[in-house]
Structure formats: C-alpha cells, structure tokens
C-alpha positions in Angstrom: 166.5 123.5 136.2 165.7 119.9 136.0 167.8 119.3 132.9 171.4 118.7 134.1 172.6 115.4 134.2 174.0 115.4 137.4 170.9 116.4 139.3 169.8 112.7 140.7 173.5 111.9 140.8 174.1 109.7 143.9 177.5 108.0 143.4 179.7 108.7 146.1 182.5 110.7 144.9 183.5 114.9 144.3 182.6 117.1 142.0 184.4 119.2 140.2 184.9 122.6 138.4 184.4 122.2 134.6 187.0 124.7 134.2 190.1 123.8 135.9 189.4 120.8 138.0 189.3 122.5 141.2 187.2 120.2 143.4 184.4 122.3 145.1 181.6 119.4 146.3 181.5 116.0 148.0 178.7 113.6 147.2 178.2 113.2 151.0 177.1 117.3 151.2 174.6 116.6 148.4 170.6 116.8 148.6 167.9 116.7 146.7 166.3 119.9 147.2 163.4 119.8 144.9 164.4 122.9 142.8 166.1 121.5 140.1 169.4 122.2 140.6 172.2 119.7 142.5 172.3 121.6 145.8 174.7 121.3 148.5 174.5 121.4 151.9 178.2 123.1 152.0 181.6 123.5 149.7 184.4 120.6 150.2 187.2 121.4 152.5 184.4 123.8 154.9 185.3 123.8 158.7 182.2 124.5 160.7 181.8 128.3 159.2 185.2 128.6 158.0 185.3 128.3 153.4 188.8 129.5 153.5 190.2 126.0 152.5 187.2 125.6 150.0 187.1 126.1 146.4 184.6 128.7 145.7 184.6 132.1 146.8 180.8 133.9 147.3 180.1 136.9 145.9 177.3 139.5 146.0 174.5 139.2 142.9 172.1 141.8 142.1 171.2 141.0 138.6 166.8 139.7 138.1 166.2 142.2 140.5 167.2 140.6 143.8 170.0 140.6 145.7 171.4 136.9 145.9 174.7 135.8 146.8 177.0 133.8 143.5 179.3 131.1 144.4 182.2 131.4 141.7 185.4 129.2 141.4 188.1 130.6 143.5 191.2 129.1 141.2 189.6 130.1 137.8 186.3 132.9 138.9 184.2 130.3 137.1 180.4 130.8 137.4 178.7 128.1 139.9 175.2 128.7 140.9 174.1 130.4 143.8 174.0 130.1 148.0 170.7 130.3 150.3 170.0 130.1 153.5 167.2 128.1 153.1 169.1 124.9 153.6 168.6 121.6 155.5 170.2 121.5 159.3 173.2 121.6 160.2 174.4 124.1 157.5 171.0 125.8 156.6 172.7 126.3 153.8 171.5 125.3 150.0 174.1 125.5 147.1 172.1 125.1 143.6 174.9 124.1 141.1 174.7 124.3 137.8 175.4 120.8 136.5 177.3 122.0 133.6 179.7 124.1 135.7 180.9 120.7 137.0 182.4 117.2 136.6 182.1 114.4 138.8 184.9 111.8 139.7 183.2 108.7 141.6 185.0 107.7 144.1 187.8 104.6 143.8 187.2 101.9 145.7 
C-alpha cells in the first residue's frame, strides 16, 4: 500500500490490465479511499448491478484467514486486488487495485 504509482493518479482516462490490455477501470469510477490502494467505485462497462460486460470476474478468497472476495482479469485470470462493500454511495462498493496489475491510457483529447 501507498507505493504504487498510480495511486494519486487523476488524469482522466482507463486503466488497464498489465497482462493483456483488457480495460477494467475508468478514471471517472476512481476514489481516493485512504487505504493505499487505487480503489474503484465499480469495473468499466457495469450496468447498475450487472459486470457481465466488465473485465474482471470476482472470485471467492480465503487465504490471511478471512474470507474476501478477489477481482481477477476475466480475458487472462490476472490477479487485481480485491472488492468491499465498504464503498462510497452509489455503488458501496470499493475496488483496491494493485497499481502494478495495471496500465493507464489518459484519455485523447
């Protein structure tokens, strides 16, 4: 935490899987959420509840001891970060990223 370089990233723009270029974020879902990771308040292409036109794919976590829930790439199964429910409205949702599971493409103007 607090050491990726996109974590106080605000250029507009979508970021991407570091893997196979899928892209899973827009800079307009992003927050700053304090915990150190860029956080999310839900995956690009969502439709109110609906991720099946996203790019990640949650799955159940239960490594450290605790029972979390892994976001993974859906085109490659790459390892993202992890989804909470602790989230800011409307989503209540918070997606930590890892920084260096992405790539970020600003925006052309």
């Amino acid at each position: 935490p607090f050491s990726g370089v996109l974590l106080n990233n605000t250029e507009p723009g979508m970021y991407h899987c570091v893997c196979c270029d899928s892209p899973l974020f827009s800079s307009e879902k992003k927050f700053c959420s304090g915990t150190g990771w860029p956080s999310f308040t839900e995956a690009h292409g969502t439709s109110g509840s609906d991720e099946s036109k996203t790019s990640i794919l949650r799955r159940p976590d239960n490594s450290l001891g605790s029972t979390r829930v892994e976001v993974v790439c859906k085109q490659c199964e790459a390892h993202l970060g992890h989804v909470f429910p602790d989230g800011p409205e409307p989503t209540g949702q918070r997606f930590c990223i890892n920084s260096v599971a992405l790539t970020f493409k600003p925006s052309s103007n």
